[in-house]
C-alpha positions as CSV (number, residue, x, y, z in Angstrom):
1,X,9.2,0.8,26.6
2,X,11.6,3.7,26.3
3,X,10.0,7.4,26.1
4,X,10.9,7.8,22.0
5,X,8.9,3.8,21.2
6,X,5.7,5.9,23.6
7,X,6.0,8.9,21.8
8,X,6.0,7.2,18.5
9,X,3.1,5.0,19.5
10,X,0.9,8.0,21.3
11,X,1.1,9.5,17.4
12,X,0.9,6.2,15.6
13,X,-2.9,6.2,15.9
14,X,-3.7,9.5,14.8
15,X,-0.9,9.5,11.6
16,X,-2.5,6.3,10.7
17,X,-6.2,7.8,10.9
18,X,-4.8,10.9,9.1
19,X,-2.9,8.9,6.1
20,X,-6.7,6.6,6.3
21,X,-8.7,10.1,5.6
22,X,-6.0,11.1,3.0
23,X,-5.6,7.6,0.8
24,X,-9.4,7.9,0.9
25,X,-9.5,11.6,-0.7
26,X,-6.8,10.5,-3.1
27,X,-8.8,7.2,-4.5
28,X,-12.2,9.7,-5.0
29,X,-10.0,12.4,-6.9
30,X,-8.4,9.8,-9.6
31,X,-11.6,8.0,-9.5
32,X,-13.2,11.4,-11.0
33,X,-10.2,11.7,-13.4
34,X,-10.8,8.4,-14.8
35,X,-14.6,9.4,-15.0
36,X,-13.7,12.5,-16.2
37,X,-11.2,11.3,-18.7
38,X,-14.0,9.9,-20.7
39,X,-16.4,12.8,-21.3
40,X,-13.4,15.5,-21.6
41,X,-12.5,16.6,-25.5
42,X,-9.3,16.3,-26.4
43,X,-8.0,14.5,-23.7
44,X,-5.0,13.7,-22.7
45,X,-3.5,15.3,-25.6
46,X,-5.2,19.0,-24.7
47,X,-5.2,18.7,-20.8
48,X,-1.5,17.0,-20.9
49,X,-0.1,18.7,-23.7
50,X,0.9,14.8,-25.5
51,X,1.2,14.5,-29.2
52,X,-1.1,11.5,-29.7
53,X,1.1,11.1,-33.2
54,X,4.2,10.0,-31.6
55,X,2.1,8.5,-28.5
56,X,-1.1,7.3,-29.5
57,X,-1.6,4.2,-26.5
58,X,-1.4,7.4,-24.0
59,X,-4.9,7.3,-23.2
60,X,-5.3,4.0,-23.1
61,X,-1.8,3.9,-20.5
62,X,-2.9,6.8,-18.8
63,X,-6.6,5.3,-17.6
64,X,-4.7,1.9,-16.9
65,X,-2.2,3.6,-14.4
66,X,-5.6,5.1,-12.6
67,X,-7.1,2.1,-12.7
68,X,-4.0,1.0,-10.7
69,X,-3.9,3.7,-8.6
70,X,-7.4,2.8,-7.2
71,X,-6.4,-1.0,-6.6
72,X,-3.4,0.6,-5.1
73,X,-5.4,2.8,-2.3
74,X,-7.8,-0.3,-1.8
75,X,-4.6,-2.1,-0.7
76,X,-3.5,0.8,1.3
77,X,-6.5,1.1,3.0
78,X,-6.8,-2.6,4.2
79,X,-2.9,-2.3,5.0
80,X,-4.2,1.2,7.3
81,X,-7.1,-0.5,8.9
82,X,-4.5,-3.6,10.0
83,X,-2.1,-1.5,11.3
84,X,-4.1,0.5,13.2
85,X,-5.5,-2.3,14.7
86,X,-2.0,-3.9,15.7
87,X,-1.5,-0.2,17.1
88,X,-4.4,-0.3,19.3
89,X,-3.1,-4.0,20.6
90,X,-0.2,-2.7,21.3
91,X,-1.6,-0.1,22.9
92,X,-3.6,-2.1,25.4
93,X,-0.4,-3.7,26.4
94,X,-1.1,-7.3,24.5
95,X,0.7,-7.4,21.1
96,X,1.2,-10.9,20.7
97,X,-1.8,-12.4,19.9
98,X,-2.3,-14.3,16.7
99,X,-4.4,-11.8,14.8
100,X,-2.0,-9.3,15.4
101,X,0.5,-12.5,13.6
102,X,-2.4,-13.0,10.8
103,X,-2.5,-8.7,10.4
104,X,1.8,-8.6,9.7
105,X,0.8,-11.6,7.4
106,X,-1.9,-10.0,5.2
107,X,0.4,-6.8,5.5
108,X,3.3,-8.1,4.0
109,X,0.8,-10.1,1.4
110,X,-0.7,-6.1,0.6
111,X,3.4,-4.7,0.4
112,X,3.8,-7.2,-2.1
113,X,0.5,-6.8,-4.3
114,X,1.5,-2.7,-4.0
115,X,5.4,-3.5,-5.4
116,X,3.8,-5.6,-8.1
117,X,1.5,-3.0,-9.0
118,X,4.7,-0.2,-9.1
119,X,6.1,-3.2,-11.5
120,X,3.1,-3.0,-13.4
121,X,2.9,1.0,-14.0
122,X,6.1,0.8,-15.0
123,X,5.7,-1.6,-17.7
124,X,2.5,0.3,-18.8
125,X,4.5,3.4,-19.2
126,X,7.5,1.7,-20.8
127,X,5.2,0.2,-23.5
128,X,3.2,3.8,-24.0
129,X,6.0,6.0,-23.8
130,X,9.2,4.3,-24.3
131,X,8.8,1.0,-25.8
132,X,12.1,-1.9,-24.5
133,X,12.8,0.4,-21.6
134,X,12.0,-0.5,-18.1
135,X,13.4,0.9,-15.1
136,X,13.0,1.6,-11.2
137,X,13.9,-1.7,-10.1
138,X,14.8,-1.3,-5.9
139,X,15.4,-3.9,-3.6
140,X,13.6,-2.1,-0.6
141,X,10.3,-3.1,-1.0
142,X,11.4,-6.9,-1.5
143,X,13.8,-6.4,2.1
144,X,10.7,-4.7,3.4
145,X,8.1,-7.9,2.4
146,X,10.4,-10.2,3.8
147,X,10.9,-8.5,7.2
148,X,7.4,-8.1,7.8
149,X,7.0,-11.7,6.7
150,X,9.4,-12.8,9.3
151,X,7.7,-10.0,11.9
152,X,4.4,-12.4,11.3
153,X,6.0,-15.3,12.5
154,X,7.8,-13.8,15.7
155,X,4.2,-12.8,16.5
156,X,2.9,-16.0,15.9
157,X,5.8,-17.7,17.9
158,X,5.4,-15.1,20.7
159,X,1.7,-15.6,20.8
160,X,2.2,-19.5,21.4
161,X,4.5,-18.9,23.8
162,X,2.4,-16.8,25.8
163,X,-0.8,-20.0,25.2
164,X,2.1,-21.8,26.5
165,X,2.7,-20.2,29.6
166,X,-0.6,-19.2,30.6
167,X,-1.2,-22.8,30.4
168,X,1.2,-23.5,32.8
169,X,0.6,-21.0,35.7
């Protein structure tokens, strides 16, 4: 391992338990503001400044984005937990083990869920705000699925490999 892969794995754990703490504060807060949303007058149109004349589905579109925001950090936070448990593997010096395969797996299963949910807040807001217009189509997420994806199957394949040996000696 070269000293810039250490370096960036001594940080790894402690960014991940950081980014754990903060996608946790973040679900709490727009879990109050959908709570809140309910028992505030006037709301969005007084707290937002909307003119529910031209835009009457805004609340409506507005609750169902934070009600996708809180799947979305539920995803991030299994996604967190995985990784930082492939960290600590790595860590210990034994990556390639086939949980660590199963973890990519689920991961690239949770990027996925998380791009169709972006899909899904964009459709929301095309169909509250401006009706036949969708946008913010990127291929980087899909490049990024399918190379983590394939990541889960080197695991796997490195993890039989090493069965395979260890049989052997």
């Amino acid at each position: 391992m070269n000293r810039t892969s250490a370096r960036a794995l001594a940080v790894a754990r402690p960014v991940i338990q950081v980014l754990t703490v903060l996608n946790i504060l973040y679900a709490v807060c727009i879990a109050l503001l959908l709570g809140w949303s309910f028992f505030m007058e006037g709301w969005p149109e007084r707290a937002l400044g909307f003119d529910l004349s031209k835009y009457p589905l805004v609340p409506l579109g507005l609750r169902a984005i934070v009600v996708v925001g809180l799947i979305g950090a539920a995803i991030v936070h299994t996604i967190l937990r995985r990784l930082l448990a492939i960290v600590d593997t790595v860590r210990g010096g034994d990556p390639f083990i086939v949980e660590n395969a199963r973890r990519l797996d689920a991961i690239a299963w949770s990027v996925l869920a998380l791009e169709v949910l972006r899909l899904v807040v964009v459709a929301i807001a095309a169909a509250v705000w401006e009706p036949g217009r969708l946008g913010g189509f990127s291929f980087a997420p899909w490049l990024a699925v399918l190379m983590l994806f394939v990541l889960s199957g080197v695991f796997a394949h490195g993890a039989r490999m090493r069965a395979d040996l260890e049989g052997t000696v």
